[in-house]
N, C-alpha and C positions, 0 to 999 in steps of 0.2 A: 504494500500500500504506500510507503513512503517512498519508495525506491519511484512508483509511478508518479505520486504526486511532483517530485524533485523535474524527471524527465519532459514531463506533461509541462511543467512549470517554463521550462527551457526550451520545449520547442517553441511554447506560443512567444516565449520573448526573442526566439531567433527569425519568428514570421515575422515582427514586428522590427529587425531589423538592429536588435538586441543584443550585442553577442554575449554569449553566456561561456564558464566552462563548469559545467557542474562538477564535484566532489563529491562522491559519495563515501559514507567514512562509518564504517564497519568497527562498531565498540566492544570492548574488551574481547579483543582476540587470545587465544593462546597458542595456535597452531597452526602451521602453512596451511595440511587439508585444511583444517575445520576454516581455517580465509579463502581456500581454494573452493572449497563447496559452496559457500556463502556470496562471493563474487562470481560464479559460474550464474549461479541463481539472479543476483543481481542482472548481468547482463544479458541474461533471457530474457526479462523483462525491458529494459532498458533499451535492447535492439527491434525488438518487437516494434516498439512505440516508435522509434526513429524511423525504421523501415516504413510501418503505415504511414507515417507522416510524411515519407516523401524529401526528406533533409537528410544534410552531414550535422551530426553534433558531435563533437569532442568530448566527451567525458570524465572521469577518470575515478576510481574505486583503491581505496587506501584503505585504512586503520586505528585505529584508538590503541597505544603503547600504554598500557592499564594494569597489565600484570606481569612482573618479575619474569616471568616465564617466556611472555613474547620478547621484554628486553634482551633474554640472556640468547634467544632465538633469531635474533629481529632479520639478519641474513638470510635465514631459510625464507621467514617471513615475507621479507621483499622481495623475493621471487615471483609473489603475486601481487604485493600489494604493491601500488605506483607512488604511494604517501603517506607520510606517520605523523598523527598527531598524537604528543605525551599526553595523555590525560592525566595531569601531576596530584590532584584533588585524589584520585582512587590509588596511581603508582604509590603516593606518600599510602596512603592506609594498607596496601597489601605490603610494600617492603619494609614499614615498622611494626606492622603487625597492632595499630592505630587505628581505632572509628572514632572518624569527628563526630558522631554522635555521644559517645560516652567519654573521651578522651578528656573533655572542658571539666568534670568531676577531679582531674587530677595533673592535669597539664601545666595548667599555671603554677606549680610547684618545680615541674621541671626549666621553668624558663626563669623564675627567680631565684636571682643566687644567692636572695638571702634564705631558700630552702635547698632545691636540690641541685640549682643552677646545673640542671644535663646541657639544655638546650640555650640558645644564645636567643633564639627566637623561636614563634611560634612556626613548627613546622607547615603546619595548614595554611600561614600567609604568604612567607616566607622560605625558597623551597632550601630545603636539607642537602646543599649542595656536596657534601662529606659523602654524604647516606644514596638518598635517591637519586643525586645530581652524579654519582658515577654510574649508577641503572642508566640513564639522560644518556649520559656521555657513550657509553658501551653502545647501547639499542643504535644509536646516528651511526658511529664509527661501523659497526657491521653492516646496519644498513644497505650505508653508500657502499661500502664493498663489493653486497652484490648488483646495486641498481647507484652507479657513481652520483645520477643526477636527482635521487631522491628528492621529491620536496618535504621539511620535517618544520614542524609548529610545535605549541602546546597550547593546549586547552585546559583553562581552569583558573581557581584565583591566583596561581601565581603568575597567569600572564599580566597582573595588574599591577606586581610588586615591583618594585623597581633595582631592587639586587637581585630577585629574581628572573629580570627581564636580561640585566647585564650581562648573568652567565648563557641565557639560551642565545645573546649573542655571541659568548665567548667558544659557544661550541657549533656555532654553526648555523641556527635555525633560521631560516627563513621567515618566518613571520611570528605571533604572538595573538594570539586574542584573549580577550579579556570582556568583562560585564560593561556594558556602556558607560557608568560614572566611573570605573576605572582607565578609559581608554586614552583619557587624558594624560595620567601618570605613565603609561605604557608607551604613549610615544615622544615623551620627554627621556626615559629612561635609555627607551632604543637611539634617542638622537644623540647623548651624553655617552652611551657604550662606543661609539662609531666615534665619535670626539676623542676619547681616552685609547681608543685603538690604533686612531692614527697619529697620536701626540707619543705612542710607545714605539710603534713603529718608524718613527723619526728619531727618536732617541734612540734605536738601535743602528742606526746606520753611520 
């Protein structure tokens, strides 16, 4: 149903002269088949529609990087998938082993270090770049190994934080999104990482 609505959505905006590229983005993956059966299916539908309709549309069928497992995987992964967005909100809860639902009961003890000071900040705003952000760093690096021109995002509130935005530029990622009153701090962030990148880059030469 959503796979048509998307496409349905795309053709009438390419009758109208539109261009679109849709994305379609396949959540909490864990396995090549289980991406390779879910995108086969996808594009059943998806060419279907094109085809009636009498159009070229461009599309393209990725991933949501959600669990440890497709991180540690992400190469076989990209074999089908043409794009990965981290979903950092659920990565941060399966690799701490964290639900921000019950987490707030005891968290703020880890992030004050006049208690247990573990953490520097809250991992849910701010991502665990120690922790999760080597998950981040591994899932891209394999990636593009198999698919060099991967396109790779994150999805979530840490596309809003602005040291968390730093490092997704510091390893690579193409874009970021974030909730609309965050989206302002998101692109002050990413214009200040690209600042600091090339004022390092200058100093090293």
């Amino acid at each position: 149903m959503q796979v048509r609505a998307i496409i349905e959505a795309a053709i009438e905006c390419q009758k109208g002269r539109v261009k679109v590229i849709p994305e379609i983005m396949i959540p909490l993956t864990l396995d090549k088949k289980e991406m390779w059966i879910l995108e086969q299916a996808t594009r059943r539908v998806a060419d279907d529609l094109i085809k009636k309709a009498g159009i070229k549309l461009h599309y393209m069928v990725g991933t949501m990087i959600e669990l440890p497992r497709a991180a540690l995987l992400a190469d076989e992964i990209a074999e089908v998938a043409e794009f990965f967005s981290f979903g950092t909100n659920d990565l941060t809860q399966t690799v701490m082993g964290l639900s921000r639902d019950d987490a707030g009961r005891f968290l703020p003890d880890y992030v004050d270090e006049k208690k247990a000071g573990v953490f520097a900040g809250d991992p849910f705003q701010t991502l665990d770049i120690k922790g999760v952000g080597m998950m981040v760093r591994w899932g891209i690096e394999k990636g593009r190994k198999t698919r060099p021109k991967l396109e790779v995002g994150i999805c979530g509130e840490h596309g809003g934080d602005a040291e968390s935005v730093k490092f997704c530029h510091q390893v690579g990622m193409d874009y970021v999104s974030a909730s609309p009153f965050r989206v302002a701090i998101a692109r002050l962030a990413a214009a200040q990482a690209v600042i600091e990148g090339k004022k390092a880059n200058h100093k090293g030469r």
